[in-house]
C-alpha positions as a printed NumPy array, in Angstrom:
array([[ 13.97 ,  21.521,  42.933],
       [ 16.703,  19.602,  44.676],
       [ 16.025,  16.109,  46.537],
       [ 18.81 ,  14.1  ,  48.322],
       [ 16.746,  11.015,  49.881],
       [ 16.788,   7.915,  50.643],
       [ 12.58 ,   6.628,  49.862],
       [ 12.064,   5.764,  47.059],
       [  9.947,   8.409,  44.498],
       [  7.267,   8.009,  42.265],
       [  7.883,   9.345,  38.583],
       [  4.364,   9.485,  37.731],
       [  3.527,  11.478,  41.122],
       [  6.594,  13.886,  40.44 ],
       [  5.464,  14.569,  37.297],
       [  2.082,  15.484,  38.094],
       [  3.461,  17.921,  41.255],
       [  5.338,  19.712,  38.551],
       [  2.804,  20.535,  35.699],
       [ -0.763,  20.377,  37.611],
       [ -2.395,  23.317,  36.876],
       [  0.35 ,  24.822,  34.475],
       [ -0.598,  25.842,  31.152],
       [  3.108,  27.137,  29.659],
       [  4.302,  23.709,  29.756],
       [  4.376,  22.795,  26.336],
       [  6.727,  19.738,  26.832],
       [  7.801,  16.924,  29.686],
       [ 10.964,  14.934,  29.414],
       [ 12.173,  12.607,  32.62 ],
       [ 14.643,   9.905,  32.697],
       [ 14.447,   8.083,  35.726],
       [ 17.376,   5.654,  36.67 ],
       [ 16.748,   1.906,  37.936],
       [ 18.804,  -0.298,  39.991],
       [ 20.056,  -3.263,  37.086],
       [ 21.019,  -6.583,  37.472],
       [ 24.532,  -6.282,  35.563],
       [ 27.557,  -3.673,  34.647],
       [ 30.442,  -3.969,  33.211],
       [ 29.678,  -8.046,  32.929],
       [ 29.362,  -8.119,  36.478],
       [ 26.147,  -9.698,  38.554],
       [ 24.889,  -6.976,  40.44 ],
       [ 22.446,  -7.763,  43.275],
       [ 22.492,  -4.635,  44.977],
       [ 23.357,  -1.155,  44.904],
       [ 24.676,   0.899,  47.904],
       [ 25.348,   5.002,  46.945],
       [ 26.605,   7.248,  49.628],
       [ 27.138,  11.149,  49.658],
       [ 28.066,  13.673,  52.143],
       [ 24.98 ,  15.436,  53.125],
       [ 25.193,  19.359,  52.486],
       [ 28.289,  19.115,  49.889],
       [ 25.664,  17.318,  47.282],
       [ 22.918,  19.145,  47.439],
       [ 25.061,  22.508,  46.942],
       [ 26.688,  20.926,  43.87 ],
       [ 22.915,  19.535,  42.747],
       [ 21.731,  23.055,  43.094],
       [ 24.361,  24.392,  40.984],
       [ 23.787,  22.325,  38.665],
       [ 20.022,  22.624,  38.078],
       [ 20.884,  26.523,  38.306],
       [ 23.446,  26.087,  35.206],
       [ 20.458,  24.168,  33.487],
       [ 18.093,  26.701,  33.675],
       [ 20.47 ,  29.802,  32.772],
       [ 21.4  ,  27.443,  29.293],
       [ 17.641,  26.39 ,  28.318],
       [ 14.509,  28.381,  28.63 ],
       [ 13.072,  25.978,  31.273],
       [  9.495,  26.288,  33.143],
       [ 10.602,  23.824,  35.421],
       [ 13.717,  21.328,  36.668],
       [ 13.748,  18.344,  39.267],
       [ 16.376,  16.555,  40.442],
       [ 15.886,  13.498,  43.056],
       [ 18.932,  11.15 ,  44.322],
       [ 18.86 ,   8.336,  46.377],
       [ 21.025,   7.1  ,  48.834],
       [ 21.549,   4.226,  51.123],
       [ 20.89 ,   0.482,  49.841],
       [ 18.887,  -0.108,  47.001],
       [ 17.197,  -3.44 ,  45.395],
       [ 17.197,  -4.312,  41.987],
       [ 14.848,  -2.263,  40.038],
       [ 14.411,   0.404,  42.537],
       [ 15.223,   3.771,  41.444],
       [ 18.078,   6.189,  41.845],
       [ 17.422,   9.287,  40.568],
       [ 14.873,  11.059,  38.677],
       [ 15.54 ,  14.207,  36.405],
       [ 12.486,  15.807,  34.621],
       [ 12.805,  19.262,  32.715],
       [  9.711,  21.083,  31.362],
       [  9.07 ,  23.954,  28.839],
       [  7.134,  25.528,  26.418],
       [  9.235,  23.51 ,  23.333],
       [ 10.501,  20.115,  23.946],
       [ 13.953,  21.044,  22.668],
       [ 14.769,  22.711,  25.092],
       [ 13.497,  20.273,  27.865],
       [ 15.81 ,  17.74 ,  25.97 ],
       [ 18.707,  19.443,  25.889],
       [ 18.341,  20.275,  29.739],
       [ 17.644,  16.805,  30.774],
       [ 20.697,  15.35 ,  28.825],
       [ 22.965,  18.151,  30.189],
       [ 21.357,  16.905,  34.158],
       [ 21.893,  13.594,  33.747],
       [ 25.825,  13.512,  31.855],
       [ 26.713,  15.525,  34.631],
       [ 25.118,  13.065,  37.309],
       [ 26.525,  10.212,  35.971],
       [ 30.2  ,  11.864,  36.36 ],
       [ 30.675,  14.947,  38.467],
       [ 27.455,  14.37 ,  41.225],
       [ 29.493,  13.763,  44.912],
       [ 27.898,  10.53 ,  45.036],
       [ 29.694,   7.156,  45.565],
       [ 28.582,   4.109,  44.443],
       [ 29.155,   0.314,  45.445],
       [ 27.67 ,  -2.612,  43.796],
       [ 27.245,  -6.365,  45.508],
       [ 27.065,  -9.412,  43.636],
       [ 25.243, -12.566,  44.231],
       [ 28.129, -13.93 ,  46.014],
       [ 28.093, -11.133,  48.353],
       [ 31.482,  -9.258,  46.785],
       [ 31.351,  -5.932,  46.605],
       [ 33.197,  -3.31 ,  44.801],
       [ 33.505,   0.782,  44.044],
       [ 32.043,   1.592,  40.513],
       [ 34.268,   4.148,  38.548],
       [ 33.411,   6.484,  35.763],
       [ 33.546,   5.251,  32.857],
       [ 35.029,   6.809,  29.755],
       [ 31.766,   7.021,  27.45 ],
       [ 29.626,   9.2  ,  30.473],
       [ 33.382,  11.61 ,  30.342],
       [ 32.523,  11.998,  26.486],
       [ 29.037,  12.542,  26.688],
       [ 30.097,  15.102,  29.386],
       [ 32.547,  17.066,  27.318],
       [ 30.116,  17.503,  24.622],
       [ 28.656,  20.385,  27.027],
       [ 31.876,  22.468,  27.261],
       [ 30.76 ,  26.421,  27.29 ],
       [ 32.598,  27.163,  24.267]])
């Protein structure tokens, strides 16, 4: 499941729409991504992320697809915010479920490496001063990336 949004979600609630009443879900893992007050040894006091609607969820959706053809998954979520963003709030939320938590591991890694570097999202950070600025890739989310290669 694919959700491009601006509201803010609730982990907990997400969770619990995914597993209620399933029984061949031995294992849960979710990362969920918060709004921080630094990066790079920058202030950051606010977070703006912008996408083109339609492009993102297509490349989301392939994405979750690859995901579930690699691992033996019960289950796969992916949830992306957009539009301004506080400090704390959160951006995205990937949980993976499945009868072994290796596998649900694995998958959620894979999701979130690729978010952090291929997802059509852009992001701009504000500091306290009010200056704002595009956030690149950086080379450590490339590596953990490449570690996925099909071989």
């Amino acid at each position: 499941m694919i959700r491009v949004q601006r509201e803010v979600f609730e982990t907990g609630v997400e969770i619990e729409t995914m597993t209620s009443g399933r029984t061949d879900i031995g294992a849960v893992v979710s990362f969920t991504g918060l709004v921080r007050d630094f990066n790079e040894g920058t202030t950051v006091s606010k977070l703006t992320l912008e996408h083109y609607p339609g492009m993102t969820e297509k490349q989301l959706e392939k994405i979750e697809r690859e995901a579930n053809e690699r691992w033996d998954l019960q289950g796969s979520m992916i949830i992306h915010r957009y539009g301004v963003m506080e400090l704390g709030e959160p951006i995205v939320l990937v949980i993976t479920a499945s009868a072994h938590r290796q596998d649900a591991f694995e998958a959620a890694s894979f999701l979130m490496d690729w978010l952090k570097t291929k997802a059509p999202f852009w992001k701009q950070e504000e500091d306290a001063h009010g200056q704002s600025g595009w956030v690149s890739e950086r080379r450590e989310d490339i590596d953990a990336l490449d570690r996925w290669e099909k071989k």
